[in-house]
C-alpha positions as CSV (number, residue, x, y, z in Angstrom):
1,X,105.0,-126.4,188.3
2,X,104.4,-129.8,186.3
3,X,107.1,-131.2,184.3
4,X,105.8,-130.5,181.0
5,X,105.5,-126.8,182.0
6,X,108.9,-126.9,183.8
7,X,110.1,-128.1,180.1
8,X,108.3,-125.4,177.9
9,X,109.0,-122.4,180.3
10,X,113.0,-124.2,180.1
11,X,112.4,-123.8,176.1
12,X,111.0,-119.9,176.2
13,X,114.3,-118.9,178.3
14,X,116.3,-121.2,176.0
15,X,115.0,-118.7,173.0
16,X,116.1,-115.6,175.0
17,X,119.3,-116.9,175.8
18,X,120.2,-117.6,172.1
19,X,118.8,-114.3,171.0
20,X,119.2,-112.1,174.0
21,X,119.3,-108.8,171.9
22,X,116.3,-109.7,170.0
23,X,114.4,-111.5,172.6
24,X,113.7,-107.5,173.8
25,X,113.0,-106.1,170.7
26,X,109.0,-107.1,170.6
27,X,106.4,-109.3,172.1
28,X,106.6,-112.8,171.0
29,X,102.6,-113.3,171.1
30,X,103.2,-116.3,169.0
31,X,104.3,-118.6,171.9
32,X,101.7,-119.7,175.0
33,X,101.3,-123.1,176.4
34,X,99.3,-124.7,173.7
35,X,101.1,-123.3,170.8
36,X,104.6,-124.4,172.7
37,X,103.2,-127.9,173.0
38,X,102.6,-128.1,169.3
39,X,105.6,-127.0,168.3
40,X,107.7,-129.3,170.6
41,X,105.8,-132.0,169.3
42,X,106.1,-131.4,165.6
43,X,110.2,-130.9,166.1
44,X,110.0,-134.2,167.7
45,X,108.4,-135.9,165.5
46,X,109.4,-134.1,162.5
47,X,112.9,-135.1,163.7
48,X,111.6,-138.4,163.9
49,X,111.3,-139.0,160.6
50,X,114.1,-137.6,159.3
51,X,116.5,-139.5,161.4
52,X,114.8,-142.6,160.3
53,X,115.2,-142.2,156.8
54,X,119.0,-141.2,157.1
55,X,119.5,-144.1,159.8
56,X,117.7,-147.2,157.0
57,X,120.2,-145.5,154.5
58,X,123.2,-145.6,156.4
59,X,122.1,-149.4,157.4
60,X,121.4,-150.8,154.1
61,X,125.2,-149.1,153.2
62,X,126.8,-150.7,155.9
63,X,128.0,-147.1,156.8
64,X,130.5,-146.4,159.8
65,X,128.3,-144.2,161.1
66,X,125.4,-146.2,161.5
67,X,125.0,-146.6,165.4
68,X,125.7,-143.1,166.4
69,X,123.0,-142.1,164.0
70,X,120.6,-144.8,165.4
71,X,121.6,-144.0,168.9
72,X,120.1,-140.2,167.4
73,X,117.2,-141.9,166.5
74,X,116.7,-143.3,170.1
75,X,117.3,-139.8,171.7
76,X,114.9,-138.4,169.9
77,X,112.7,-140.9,171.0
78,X,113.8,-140.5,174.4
79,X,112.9,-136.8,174.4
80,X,109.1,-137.6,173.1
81,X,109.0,-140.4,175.8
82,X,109.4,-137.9,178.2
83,X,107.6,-135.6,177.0
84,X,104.4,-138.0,177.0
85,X,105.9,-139.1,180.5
86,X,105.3,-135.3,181.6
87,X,101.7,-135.1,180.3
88,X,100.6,-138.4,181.5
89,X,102.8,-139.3,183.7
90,X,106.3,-141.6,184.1
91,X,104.8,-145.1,183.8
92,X,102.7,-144.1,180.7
93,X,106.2,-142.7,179.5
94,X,107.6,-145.5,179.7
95,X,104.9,-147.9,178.0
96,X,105.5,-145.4,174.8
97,X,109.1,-145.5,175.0
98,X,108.6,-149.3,175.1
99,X,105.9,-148.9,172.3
100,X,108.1,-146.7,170.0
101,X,111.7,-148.3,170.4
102,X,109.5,-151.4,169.2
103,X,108.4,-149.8,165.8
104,X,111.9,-148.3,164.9
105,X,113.6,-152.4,165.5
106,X,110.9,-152.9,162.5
107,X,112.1,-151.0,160.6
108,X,115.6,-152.2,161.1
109,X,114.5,-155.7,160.7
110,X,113.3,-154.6,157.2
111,X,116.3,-153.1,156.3
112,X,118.4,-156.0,157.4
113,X,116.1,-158.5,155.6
114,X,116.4,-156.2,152.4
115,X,120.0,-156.4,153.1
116,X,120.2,-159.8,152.9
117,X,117.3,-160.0,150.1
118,X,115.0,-162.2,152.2
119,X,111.4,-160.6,151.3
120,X,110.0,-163.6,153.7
121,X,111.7,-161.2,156.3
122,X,110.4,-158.2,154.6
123,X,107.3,-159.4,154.5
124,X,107.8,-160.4,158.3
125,X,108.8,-156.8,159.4
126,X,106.0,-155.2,157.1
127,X,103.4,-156.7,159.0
128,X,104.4,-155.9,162.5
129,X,104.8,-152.6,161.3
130,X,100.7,-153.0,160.3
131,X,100.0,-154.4,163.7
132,X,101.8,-151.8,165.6
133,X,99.4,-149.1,164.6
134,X,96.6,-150.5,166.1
135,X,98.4,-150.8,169.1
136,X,99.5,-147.5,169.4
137,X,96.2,-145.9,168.5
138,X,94.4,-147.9,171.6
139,X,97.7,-146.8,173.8
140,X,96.9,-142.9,172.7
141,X,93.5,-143.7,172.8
142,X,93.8,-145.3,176.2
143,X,95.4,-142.0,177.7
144,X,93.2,-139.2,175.5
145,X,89.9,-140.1,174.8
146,X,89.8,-137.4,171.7
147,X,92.4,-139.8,170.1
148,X,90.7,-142.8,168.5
149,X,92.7,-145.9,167.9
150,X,91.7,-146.5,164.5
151,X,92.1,-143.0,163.1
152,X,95.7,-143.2,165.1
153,X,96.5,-146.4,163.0
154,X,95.2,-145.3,160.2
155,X,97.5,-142.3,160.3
156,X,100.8,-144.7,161.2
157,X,100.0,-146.7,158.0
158,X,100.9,-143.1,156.1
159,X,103.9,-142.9,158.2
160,X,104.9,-146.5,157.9
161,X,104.4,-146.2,154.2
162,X,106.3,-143.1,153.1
163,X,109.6,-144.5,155.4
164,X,109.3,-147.8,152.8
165,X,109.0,-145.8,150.2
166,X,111.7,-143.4,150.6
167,X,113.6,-146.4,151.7
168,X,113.1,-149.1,148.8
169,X,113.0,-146.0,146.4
170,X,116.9,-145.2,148.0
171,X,117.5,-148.9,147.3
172,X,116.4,-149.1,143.6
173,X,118.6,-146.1,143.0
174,X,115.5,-144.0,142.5
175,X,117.2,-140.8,144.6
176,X,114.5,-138.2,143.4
177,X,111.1,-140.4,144.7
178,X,113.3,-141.4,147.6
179,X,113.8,-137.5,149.1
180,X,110.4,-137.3,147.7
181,X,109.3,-139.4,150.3
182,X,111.4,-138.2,152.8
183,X,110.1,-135.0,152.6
184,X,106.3,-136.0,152.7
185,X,107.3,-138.4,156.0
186,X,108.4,-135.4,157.4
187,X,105.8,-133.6,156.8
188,X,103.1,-136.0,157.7
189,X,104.7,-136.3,161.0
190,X,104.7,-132.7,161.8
191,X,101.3,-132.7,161.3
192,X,100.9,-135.9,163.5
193,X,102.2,-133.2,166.2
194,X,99.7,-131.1,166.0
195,X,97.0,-133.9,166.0
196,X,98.5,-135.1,169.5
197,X,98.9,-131.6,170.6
198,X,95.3,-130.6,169.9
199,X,93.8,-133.8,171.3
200,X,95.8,-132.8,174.8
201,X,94.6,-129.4,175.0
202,X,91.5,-130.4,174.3
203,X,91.6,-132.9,177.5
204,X,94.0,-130.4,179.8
205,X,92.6,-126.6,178.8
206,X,93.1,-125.3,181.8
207,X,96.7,-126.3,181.8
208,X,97.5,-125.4,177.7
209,X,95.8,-122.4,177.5
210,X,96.5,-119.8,174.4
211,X,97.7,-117.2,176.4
212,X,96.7,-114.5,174.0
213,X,98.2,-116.4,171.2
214,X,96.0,-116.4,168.2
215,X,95.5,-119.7,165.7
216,X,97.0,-117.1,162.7
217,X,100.1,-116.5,164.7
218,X,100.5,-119.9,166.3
219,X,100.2,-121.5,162.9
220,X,102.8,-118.7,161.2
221,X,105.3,-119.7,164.0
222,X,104.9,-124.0,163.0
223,X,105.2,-123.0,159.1
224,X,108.2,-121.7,160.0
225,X,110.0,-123.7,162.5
226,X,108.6,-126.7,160.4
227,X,110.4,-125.2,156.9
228,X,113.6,-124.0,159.0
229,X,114.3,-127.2,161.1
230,X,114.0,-129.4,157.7
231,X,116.4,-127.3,156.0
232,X,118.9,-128.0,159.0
233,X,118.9,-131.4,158.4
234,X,118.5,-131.8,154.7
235,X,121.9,-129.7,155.0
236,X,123.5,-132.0,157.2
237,X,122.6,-134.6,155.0
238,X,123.6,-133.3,151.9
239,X,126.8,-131.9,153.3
240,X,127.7,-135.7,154.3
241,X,126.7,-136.6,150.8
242,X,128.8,-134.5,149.2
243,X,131.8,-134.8,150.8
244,X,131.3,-139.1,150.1
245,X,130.8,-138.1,146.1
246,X,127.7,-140.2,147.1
247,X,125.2,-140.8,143.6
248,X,122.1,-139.2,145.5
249,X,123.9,-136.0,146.0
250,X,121.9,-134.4,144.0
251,X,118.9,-135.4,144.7
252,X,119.8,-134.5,148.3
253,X,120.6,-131.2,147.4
254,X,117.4,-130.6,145.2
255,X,115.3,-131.7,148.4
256,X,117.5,-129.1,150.1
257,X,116.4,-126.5,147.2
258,X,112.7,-127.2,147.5
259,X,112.7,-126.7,151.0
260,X,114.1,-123.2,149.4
261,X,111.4,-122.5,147.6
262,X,108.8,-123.0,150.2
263,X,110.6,-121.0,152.7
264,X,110.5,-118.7,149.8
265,X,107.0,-118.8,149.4
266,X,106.1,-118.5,152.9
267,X,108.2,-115.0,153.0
268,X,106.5,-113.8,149.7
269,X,103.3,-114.2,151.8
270,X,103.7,-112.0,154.0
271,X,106.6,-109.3,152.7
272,X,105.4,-109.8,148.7
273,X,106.7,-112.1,145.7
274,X,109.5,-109.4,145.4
275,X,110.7,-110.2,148.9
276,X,110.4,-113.6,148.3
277,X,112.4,-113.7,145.4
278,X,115.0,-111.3,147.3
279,X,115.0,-114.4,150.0
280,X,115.9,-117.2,147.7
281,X,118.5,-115.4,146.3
282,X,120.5,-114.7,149.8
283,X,119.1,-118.5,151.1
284,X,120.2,-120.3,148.3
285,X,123.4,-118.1,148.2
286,X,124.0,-119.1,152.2
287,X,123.4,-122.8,150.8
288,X,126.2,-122.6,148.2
289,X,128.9,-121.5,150.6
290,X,128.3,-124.7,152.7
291,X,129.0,-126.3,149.1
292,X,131.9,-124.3,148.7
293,X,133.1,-125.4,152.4
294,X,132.8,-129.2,151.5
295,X,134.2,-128.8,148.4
296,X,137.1,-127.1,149.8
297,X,137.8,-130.1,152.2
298,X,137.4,-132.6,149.5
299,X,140.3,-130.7,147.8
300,X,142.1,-130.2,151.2
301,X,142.6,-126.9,150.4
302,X,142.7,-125.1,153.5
303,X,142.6,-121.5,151.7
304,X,139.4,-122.2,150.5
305,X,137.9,-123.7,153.5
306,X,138.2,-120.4,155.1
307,X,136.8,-118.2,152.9
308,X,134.1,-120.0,152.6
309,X,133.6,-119.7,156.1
310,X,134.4,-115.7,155.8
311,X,131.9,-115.6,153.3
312,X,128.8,-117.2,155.6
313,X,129.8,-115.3,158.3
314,X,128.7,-112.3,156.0
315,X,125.8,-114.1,155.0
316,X,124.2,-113.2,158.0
317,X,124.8,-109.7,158.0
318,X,123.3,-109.3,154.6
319,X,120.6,-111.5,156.0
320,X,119.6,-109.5,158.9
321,X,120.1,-106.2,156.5
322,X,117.4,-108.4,154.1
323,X,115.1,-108.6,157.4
324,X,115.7,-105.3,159.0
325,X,114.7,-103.7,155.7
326,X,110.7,-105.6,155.4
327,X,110.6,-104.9,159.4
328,X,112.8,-102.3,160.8
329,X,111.0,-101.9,163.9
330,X,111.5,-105.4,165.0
331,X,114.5,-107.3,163.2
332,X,117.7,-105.3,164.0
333,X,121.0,-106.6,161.4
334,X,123.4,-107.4,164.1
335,X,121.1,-109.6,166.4
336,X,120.3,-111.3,163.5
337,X,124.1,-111.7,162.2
338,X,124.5,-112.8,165.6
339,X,122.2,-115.3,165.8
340,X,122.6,-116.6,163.0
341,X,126.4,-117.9,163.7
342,X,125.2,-120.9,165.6
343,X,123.8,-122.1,162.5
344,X,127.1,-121.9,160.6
345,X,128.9,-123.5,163.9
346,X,126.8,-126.0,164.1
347,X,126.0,-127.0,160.4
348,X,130.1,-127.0,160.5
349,X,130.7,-129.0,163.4
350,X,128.5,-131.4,162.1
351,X,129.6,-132.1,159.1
352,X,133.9,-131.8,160.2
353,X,133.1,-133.9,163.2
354,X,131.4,-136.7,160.5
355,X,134.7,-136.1,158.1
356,X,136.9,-136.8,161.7
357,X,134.8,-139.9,162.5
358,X,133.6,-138.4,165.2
359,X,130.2,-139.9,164.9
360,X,129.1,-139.4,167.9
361,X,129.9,-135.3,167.8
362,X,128.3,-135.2,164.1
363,X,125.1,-136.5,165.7
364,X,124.6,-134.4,168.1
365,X,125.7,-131.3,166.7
366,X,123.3,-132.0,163.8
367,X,120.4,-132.6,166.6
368,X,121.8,-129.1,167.9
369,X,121.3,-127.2,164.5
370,X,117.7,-128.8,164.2
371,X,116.8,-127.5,167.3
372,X,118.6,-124.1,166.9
373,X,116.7,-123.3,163.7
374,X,113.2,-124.0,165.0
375,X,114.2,-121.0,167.3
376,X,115.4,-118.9,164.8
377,X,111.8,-119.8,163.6
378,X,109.6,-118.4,166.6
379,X,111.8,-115.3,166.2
380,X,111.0,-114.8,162.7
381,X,107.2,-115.6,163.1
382,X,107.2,-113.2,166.8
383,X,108.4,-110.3,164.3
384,X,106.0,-110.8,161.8
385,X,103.2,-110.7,164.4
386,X,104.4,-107.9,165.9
387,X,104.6,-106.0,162.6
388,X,100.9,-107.1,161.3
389,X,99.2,-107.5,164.3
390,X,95.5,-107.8,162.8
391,X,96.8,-110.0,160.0
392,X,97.7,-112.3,162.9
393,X,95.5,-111.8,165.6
394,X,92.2,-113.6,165.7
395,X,88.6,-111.7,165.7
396,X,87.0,-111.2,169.1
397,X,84.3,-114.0,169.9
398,X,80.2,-112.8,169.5
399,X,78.4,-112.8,172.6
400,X,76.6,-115.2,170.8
401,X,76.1,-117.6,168.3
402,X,74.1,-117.8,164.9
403,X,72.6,-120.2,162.8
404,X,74.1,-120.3,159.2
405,X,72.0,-122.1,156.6
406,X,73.4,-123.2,153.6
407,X,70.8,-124.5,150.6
408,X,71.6,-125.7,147.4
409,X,69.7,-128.2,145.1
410,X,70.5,-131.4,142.5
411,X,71.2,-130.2,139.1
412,X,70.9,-126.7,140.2
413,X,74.1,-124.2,140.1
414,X,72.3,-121.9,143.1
415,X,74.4,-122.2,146.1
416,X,72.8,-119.8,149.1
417,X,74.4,-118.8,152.4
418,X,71.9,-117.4,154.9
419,X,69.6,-116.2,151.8
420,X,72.2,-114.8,149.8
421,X,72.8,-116.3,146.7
422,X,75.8,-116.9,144.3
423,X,76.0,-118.8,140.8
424,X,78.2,-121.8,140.6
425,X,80.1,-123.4,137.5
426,X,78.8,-126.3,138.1
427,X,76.1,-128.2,140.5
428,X,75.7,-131.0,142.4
429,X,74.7,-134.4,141.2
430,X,73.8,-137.6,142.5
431,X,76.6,-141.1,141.5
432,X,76.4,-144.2,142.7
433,X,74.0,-143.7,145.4
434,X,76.0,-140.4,146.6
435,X,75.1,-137.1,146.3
436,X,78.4,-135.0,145.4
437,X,78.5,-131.5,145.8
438,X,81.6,-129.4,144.7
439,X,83.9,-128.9,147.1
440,X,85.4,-125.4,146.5
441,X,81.8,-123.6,147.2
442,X,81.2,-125.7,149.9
443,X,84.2,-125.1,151.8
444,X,84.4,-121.5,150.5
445,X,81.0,-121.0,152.0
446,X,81.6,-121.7,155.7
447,X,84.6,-119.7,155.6
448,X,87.5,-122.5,154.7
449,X,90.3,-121.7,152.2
450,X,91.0,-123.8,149.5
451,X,93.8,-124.6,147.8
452,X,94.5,-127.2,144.9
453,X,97.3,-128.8,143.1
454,X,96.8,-129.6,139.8
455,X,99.9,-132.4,139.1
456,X,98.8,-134.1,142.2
457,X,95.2,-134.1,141.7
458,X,95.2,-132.6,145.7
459,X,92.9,-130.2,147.4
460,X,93.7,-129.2,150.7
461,X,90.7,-127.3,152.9
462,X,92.0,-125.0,155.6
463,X,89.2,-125.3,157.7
464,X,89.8,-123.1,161.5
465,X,92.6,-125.5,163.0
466,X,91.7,-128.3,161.0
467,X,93.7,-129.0,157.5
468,X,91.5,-131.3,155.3
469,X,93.3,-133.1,152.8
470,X,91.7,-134.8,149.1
471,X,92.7,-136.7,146.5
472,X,91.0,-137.3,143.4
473,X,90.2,-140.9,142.8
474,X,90.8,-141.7,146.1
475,X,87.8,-143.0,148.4
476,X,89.7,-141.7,151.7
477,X,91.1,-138.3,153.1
478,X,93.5,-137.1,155.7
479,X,92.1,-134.1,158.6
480,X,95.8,-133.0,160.0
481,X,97.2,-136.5,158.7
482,X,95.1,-138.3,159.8
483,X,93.0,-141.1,157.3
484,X,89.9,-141.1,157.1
485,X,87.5,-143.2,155.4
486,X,85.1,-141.7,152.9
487,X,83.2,-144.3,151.5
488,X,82.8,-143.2,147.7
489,X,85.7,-142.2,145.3
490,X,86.5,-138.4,145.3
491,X,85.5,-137.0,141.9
492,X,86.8,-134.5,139.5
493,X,83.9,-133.2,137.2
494,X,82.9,-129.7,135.2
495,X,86.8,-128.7,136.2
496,X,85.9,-128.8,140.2
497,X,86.8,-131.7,142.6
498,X,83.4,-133.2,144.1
499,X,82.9,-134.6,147.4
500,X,80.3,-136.7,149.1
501,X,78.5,-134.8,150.9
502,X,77.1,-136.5,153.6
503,X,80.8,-137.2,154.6
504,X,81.9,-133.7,154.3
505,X,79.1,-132.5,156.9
506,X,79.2,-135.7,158.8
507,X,82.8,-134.3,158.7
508,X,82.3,-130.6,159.6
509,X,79.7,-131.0,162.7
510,X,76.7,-129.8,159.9
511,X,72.9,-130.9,159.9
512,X,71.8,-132.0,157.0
513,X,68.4,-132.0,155.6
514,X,67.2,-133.7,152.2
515,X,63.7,-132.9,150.4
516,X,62.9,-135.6,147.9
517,X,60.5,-133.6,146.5
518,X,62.5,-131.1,145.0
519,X,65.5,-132.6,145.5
520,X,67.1,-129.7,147.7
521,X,69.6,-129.9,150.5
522,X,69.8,-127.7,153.5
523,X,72.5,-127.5,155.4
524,X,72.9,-125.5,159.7
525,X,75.3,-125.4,162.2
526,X,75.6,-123.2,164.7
527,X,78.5,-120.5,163.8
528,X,80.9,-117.9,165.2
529,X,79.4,-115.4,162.7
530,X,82.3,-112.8,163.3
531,X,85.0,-114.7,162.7
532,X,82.7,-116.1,159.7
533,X,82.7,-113.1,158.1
534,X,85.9,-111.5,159.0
């Protein structure tokens, strides 16, 4: 058995020994080798960048705690390092450990140079943090051939960027951009995750294999471990910043909230916005008794320190009563109100261990609740499987494949998929030597799902395993955070965001065919037509 395996097999009996009444009560068809090694990597990394963010604020403050929560930082790193180490063996382990370690003393020789208001050092520690992507792409690139060094760096630059931000933004006293931040590093990192993970079971398939997994399941289970992990250490976090009356409390807590509402959201999904709303109510409820704890040792008032304790000890029986009730079959109340006390343990450990200076304790007990709830996620996400099992379970492959042919014209609103045609509100156009199309047919039309923000000026293109990422005014894009250049500017015009389209297909794997004479464009690619249409 090969390390890694030895590792992910060591995780799986991990989840059956924290929940060893559930772990029997259905199939967990979201886990298999490929969808384990995602997972582990977008904890990591996810964990990652939270760390960082809390270790350059704890610098910059001179905190007490500052070295146990670097030495956190390096742990984590340690645990990727070996990771790599067990993919690719112990010397190329090493040479990332050597590689990372690296890029995290940048980014404490920027907060010591803001520190000590030197920008030349700033400026110093800004640009090896720019170098150091290139160097990790070829590293990466060096060891998978599917991982190219400049999309690699291009990708770090995001990460490298939102850090600064949420950093300088702390700094300036700007508390709500600064979380902001914070929670888009973490996010972009999780994705990172599943960049790496899909490049390695591209290269190893006989060793990650799916296992019976589908993508719908697989990418139910990250959702959810993603959204649950964050909100164990946004807790920890705020719990620490409330107990120091610190002036970004609240901002810390409303990062804590949104993470709330997009758990929220993700239940409403599946159970309804009814359920959903039913959620937030007993999460954000769970969330106030924590608030209630910290409170009560700021008051040193012992009586209300333990009932706030009795009171999220309930919380997870009226959680698991909540679960049990959308999915009797396989979410029983008292495994769940079981389960769930680790949390409290460890959210509590954390956070008297930090009031104790017992640095050292804090940290890993916090690392401990990160880990615990991404558990607590594949649970979740195995249940919900189990309960919709074609909502979650992909189509079965044709024998073979088709041809789909996609035509549409300049200046004209037909848009046809294999001869059937549909109207569009708008059509596509030629600027500044592009041709744009726009993007929601497109995509919509080979089967993608769309989705866009209208604040942010964001539309995000669920394409297979592939999330696609535009901006409008922006002449790049991100495919699973990863940048990529476009060429031309992103467009918003007749209400719809427009795309170049010879990047898009370039993009997508499509041939492309252009007839000056009428000015039409066809547009084939072999297709999984079941899946297509399913």
């Amino acid at each position: 058995m090969k390390p890694m395996i030895r590792t992910l097999a060591t995780a799986a009996l991990g989840l059956t020994l924290i929940f060893p009444a559930m772990a029997s009560a259905h199939t967990l068809t979201v886990k298999s080798g490929s969808a384990d090694l995602r997972v582990t990597l977008e904890s990591l990394l996810g964990e990652h960048a939270e760390l960082a963010v809390i270790a350059m604020q704890k610098g910059i403050d001179g905190a007490a705690d500052f070295n146990d929560v670097a030495a956190a930082l390096i742990a984590n790193g340690d645990d990727l390092s070996k990771a790599v180490g067990s993919v690719y063996g112990a010397d190329a382990g090493k040479a990332f450990s050597g590689l990372w370690n690296t890029h995290i003393g940048f980014f404490v020789d920027y907060v010591t140079a803001t520190a000590k208001k030197d920008e030349a050092g700033r400026a110093a520690a800004l640009d090896k943090l720019a170098k150091y992507g290139p160097d990790f792409g070829a590293f990466l690139e060096s060891a998978n051939p599917n991982l190219k060094a400049a999309d690699v760096a291009e990708g770090l630059k995001d990460h490298v960027s939102q850090l600064i931000a949420a950093f300088d933004n702390y700094v300036n006293k700007d508390y709500t951009g600064a979380y902001k931040s914070e929670r888009e590093a973490y996010a972009h990192m999780v994705h990172f995750g599943q960049t790496l993970a899909d490049a390695i079971v591209k290269q190893y398939p006989d060793k990650f294999t799916n296992e019976g997994a589908s993508l719908a399941s697989v990418n139910l289970r990250s959702g959810l471990d993603r959204l649950l992990s964050e909100h164990g250490g946004l807790a920890v976090l705020a719990m620490q910043k409330g107990i120091n009356g610190a002036p970004d409390f609240d901002a810390a807590a409303g990062a804590l909230f949104a993470n709330s509402d997009d758990l929220s959201a993700a239940i409403a999904s599946v159970y309804g916005e009814d359920a959903g709303k039913a959620f937030k109510g007993l999460w954000n409820t769970h969330i106030g008794f924590f608030v209630d704890y910290v409170k009560a040792t700021a008051a040193k008032d012992e009586t209300k320190r333990k009932a706030a304790l009795d009171k999220l000890n309930q919380y997870g029986t009226d959680f698991g009563a909540f679960l049990e009730g959308a999915n009797p079959n396989n979410f029983k109340t008292a495994d769940i109100a079981a389960a769930l006390k680790p949390h409290v343990a460890q959210l509590i450990s954390a956070f008297d261990s930090y009031v104790n200076k017992d640095y050292i304790k804090a940290y890993a007990s916090s690392r401990e609740a990160y880990a615990h709830m991404s558990h607590t996620g594949d649970y979740l996400a195995g249940g919900i499987v189990a309960q919709f099992q074609d909502k979650f379970h992909d189509p079965k492959a044709p024998a073979t494949m088709d041809t789909m042919k996609i035509w549409m014209k300049i200046s004209s609103s037909t848009f046809t998929v294999n001869d059937k045609s549909t109207m569009m509100d708008t059509a596509p156009f030629m600027w500044e030597s592009s041709t744009y199309v726009p993007l929601r047919f497109l995509a919509e039309g080979i089967g993608a799902e769309v989705t866009w923000d209208q604040a942010s000026q964001t539309a995000w293109v669920k394409a297979g395993k592939d999330t696609l990422t535009f901006w409008v005014g922006k002449d790049y894009m991100e495919v699973n955070g990863i940048k990529k250049e476009i060429g031309a500017s992103v467009i918003l015009r007749d209400g719809r965001t427009q795309v170049p389209l010879r990047f898009i297909t370039e993009l997508l794997g499509w041939d492309v065919k252009w007839n000056e004479a009428d000015g039409s464009i066809t547009l084939t690619k072999a297709m999984n037509m079941a899946a297509h249409t399913h």
